[in-house]
N, C-alpha and C positions, 0 to 999 in steps of 0.2 A: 213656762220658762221665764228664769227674771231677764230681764234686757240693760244694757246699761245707754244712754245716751248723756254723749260727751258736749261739750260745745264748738260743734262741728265750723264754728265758723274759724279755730284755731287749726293751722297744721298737726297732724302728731306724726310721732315715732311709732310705727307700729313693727313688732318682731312676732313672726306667724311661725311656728313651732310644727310642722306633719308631722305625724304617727300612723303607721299602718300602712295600706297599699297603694296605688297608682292611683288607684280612684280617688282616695282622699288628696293626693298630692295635687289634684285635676282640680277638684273643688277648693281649694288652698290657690292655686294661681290664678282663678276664677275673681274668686272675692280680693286678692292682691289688686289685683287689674281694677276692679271698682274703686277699693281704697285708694290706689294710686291716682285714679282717672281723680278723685275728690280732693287731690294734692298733699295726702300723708304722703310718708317714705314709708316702703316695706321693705322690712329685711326677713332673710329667712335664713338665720342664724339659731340655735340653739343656745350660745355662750354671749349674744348681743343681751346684754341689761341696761345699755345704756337707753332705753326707748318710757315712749310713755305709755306703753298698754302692747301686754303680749296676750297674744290667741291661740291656743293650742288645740288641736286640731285633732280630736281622740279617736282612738282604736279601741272597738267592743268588741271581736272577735272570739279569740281564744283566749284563754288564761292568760300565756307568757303576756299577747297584747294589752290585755287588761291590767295587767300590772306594771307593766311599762310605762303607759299611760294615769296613773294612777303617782308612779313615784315620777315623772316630767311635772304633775301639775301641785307635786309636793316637794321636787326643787323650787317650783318655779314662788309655792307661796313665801317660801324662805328667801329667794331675790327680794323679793316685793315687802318682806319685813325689812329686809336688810337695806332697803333702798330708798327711794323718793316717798314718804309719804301719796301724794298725788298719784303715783304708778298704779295701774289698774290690770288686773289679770282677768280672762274673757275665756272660757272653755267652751270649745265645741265639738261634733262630730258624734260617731257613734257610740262611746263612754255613755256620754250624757245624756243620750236619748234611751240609753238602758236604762240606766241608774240612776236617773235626777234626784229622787227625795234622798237617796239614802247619800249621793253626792252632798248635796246643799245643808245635811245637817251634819257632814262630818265634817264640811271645809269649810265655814263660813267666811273664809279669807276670799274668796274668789268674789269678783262684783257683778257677773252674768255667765249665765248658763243658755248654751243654745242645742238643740237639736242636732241629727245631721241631717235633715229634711226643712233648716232652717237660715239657707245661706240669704235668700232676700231680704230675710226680716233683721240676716247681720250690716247687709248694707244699708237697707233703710235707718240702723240706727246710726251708723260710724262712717254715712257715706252721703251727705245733702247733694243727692244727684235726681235729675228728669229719670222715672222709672227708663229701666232697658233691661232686656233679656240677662239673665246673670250670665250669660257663656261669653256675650257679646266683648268682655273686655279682660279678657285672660291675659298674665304674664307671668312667664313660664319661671320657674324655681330651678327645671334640670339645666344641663348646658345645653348651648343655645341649636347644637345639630341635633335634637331628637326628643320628640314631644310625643302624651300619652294624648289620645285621641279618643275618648271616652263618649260610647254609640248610645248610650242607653243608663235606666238608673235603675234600682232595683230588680228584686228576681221575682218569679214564679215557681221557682222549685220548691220541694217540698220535700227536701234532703235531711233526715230524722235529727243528723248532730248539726245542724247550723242558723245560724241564730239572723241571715244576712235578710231573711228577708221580714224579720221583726223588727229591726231597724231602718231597712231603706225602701220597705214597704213592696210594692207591686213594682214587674217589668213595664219600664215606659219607653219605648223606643224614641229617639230623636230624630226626626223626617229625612230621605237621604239628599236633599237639597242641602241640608243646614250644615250637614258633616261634611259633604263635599267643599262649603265653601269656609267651613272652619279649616280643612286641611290645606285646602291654597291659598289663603291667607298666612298659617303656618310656616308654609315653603315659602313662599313670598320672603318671611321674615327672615328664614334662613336654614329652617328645620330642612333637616335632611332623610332624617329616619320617624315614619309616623308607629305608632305602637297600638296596635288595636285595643281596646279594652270596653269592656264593660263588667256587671257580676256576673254575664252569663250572653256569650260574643253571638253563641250559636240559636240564639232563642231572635236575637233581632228582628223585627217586621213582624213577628207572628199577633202583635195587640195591633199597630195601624194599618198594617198592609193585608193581616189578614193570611200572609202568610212567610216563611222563614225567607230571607231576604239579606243575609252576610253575603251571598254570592253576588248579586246585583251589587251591593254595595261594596265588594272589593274591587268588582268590576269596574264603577266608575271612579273609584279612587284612584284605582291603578291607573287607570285613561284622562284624568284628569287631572289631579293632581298635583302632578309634575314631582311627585318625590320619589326618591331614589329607590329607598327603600321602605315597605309597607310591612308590616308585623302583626301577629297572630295571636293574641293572648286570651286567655281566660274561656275556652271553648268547653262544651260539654257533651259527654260521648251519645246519650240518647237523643234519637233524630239528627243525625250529625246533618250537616247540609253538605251534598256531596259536592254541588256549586260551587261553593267554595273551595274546593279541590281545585275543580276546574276553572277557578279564576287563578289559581297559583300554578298552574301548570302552563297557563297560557301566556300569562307574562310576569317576566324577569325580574320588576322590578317590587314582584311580592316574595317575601325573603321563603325559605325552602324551611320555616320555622313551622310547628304549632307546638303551643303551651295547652294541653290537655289532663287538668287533674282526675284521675279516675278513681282514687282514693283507697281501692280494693280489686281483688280479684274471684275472691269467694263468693259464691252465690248466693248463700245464705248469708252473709254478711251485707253485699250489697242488697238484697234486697229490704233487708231491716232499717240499711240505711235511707233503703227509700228512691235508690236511682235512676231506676227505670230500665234496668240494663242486668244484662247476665254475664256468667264468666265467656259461655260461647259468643254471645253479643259484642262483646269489649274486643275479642281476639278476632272475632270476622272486622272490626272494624281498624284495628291497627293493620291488619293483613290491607284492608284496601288502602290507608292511606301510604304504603309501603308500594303498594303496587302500583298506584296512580305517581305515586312521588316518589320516587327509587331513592331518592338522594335527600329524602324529609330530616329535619333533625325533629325528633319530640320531647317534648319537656312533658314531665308529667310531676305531681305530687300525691302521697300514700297517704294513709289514717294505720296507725296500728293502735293496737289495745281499745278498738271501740268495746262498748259490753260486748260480753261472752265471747269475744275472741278468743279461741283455742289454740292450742300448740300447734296442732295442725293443720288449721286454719292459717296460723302466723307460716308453717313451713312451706304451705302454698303459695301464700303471698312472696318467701324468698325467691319460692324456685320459680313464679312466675318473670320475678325479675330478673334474676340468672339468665332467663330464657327471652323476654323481651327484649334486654339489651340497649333499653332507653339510651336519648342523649345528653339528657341531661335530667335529674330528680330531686327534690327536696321530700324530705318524709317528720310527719308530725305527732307527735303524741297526742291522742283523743285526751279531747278537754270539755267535761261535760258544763253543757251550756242552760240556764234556768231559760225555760219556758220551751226549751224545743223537743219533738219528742221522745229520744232518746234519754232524755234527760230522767227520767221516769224509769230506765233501764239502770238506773244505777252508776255505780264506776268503781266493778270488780276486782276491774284488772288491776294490779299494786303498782302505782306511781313510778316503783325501781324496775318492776317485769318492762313497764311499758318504755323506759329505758333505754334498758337493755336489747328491747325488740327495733328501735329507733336504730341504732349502733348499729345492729347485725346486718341488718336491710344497706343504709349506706356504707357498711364497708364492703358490700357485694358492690353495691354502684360505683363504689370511685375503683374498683378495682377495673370495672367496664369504662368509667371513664379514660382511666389511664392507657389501657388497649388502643379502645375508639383515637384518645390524642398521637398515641406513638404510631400507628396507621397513618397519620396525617404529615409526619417530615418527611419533608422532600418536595411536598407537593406546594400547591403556589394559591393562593384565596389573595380575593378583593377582603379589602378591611376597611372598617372607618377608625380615624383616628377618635379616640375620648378625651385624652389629658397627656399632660407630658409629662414626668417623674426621673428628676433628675437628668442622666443620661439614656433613660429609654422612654421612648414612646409605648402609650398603653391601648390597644386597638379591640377589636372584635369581628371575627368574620358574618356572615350571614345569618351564620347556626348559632347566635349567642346573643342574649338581649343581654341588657345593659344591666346592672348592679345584681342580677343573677346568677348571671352565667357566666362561665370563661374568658379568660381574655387573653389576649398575643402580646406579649413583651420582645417590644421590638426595638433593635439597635438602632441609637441615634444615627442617619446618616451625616459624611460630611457636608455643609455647604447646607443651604436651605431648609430645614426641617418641615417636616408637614403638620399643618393646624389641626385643634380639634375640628373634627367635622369633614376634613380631609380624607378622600380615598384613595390609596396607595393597595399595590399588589407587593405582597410578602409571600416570600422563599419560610416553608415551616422547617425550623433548624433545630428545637428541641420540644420536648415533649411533660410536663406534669401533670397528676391528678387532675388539677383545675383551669390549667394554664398550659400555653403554647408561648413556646420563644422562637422567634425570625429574623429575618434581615427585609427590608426593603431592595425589590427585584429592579 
């Protein structure tokens, strides 16, 4: 990787550009908080040029992200022609740990290229600080009630389309001392809502503990804590941890959420994909956390048009969802990935089928969405507030992470309004696709 070092002993303007998921967004507040701790400014602006060195923070995932990330750091060579001579542009993340050579001899405009298994060696360069743990000086990017809380780094799976664990390497769990006391520090600051994450929630403790260990660890978040609300993301259905159940049944103040990508329902598909799991396995497991959690909301996200998906493979996968009834879904067009081993399988399916098969799938969901929302006027949910928008307030109940999922447009009340971060209980008064509108009760 080339590295750039600055003369650290000057302030600069730094503008850190995320791409991609919550995890990148986690490693981005990470290295902010160092930079800052070494007295630059960080902005986390996309349209800020006025800086002396922007860092973009890349997405290798899928296609869409790859090209997103691909034309962000070919605006960004274009600011940097158009701008200060001296202005430096700094690429990191998962792009660039794919792609380096073929990167660095198409862009020669960029002045460093890093990893995303290379965030110490960005502070050692752009940061003249006494070594410390990289987590130790995070500042956060989202607003300031609701931080991602990221347990672990890399996977172990061995799921045929995905490319996550050629980039961020092996499952390394984080000790539950270290998390517990990143999260009351968090709350301390003022976070309200922690957001579970890793690449894979449900895999946690099985490299240091030796054994699967999200329930212990929900366990003493919830008891410790002190936040409000606790959240569920990025779970995986083989070996589910039923613990885990049982730390969200037992207390309150872990939200009645999980985020469960299952990607397929076909058995011959999943297994190709490599999941560990079958169609009867997938179904005894939604059944128990339906029956342990009566009141669960699940997020999940689908794959259509993997190789050799057939029609009626794809018509299983609708009528599965007709009949699961999800809470919430995103669904993704298979994007064959170099180096993983599906990759190898081709990519039969035609770009417009695969489409088309996108479309079909979510207009069956938002049609269940819209049901599941008009079921819910009348009735009354705790909310946090997010941001305020004109004359309404924008909230979310329980059952809806942030920049995902749903949200409640709620009437500004007279006299006092309620801040981000604020929980208020809301009367649900109207119902759409994506959205609830209320009143404050």
């Amino acid at each position: 990787m080339t590295h750039y070092h600055p003369n650290t002993s000057n302030t600069l303007k730094v503008n850190l550009i995320t791409l991609g998921c919550s995890k990148n967004t986690v490693d981005s507040e990470n290295l902010s908080g160092h930079l800052t701790a070494a007295g630059h400014t960080v902005f986390f602006d996309r349209q800020h040029n006025d800086c002396d060195i922007t860092i973009i923070n890349t997405c290798g995932f899928i296609g869409d992200a790859k090209e997103e990330s691909i034309n962000t750091i070919l605006q960004q060579i274009q600011v940097k022609i158009r701008g200060r001579k001296e202005r430096r542009l700094i690429v990191c993340g998962c792009l660039s740990e794919r792609y380096l050579d073929e990167l660095t001899a198409e862009m020669p405009e960029v002045d460093a290229w890093y990893g995303a298994r290379q965030w110490e060696q960005i502070v050692r360069d752009l940061a003249d600080l006494p070594p410390t743990p990289f987590t130790d000086r995070r500042q956060l990017s989202t607003p300031s009630h609701y931080a991602y809380l990221k347990i672990a780094e890399g996977c172990n799976r061995a799921c045929s389309y995905c490319a996550i664990p050629l980039i961020r390497g092996e499952h390394h769990s984080r000790p539950i001392d270290d998390i517990v006391g990143e999260a009351k520090t968090l709350v301390s600051n003022g976070v309200k809502e922690l957001i579970v994450i890793s690449q894979d929630t449900t895999y946690y403790g099985a490299d240091i503990y030796r054994r699967r260990a999200l329930g212990e660890l929900l366990e003493r978040l919830a008891t410790e804590s002190g936040a409000p609300w606790i959240r569920l993301h990025y779970t995986y259905p083989t070996s589910f941890p039923v613990d885990a159940i049982e730390a969200m049944r037992r207390h309150d103040n872990i939200c009645n959420y999980i985020d469960i990508p299952l990607q397929h329902i076909n058995t011959r598909i999943l297994s190709s994909m490599q999941r560990g799991i079958d169609r009867e396995g997938t179904l005894r497991l939604l059944d128990l956390m339906r029956q342990r959690l009566p009141d669960v909301a699940i997020r999940t996200t689908l794959i259509v048009g993997y190789p050799g998906e057939s029609e009626q493979e794809f018509d299983e996968l609708k009528q599965f969802v007709a009949e699961a009834r999800f809470d919430r879904m995103g669904c993704f067009a298979y994007s064959p990935e170099e180096g993983t081993q599906a990759y190898r399988l081709g990519d039969p399916v035609p770009q417009e089928e695969k489409e088309r098969r996108v479309a079909e799938l979510m207009a069956i969901q938002e049609a269940i969405s819209l049901e599941k929302n008009q079921a819910r006027v009348g009735q009354t949910y705790r909310c946090i507030i997010d941001r305020r928008e004109g004359d309404l307030l924008v909230g979310r109940t329980e059952y809806d992470s942030p920049e995902v999922d749903d949200e409640v447009l709620i009437s500004l009340p007279k006299g006092r309004a309620p801040r981000p971060g604020d929980f208020v209980d809301v009367r649900i008064t109207g119902a759409m696709e994506n959205d609830l509108a209320g009143k404050i009760v």
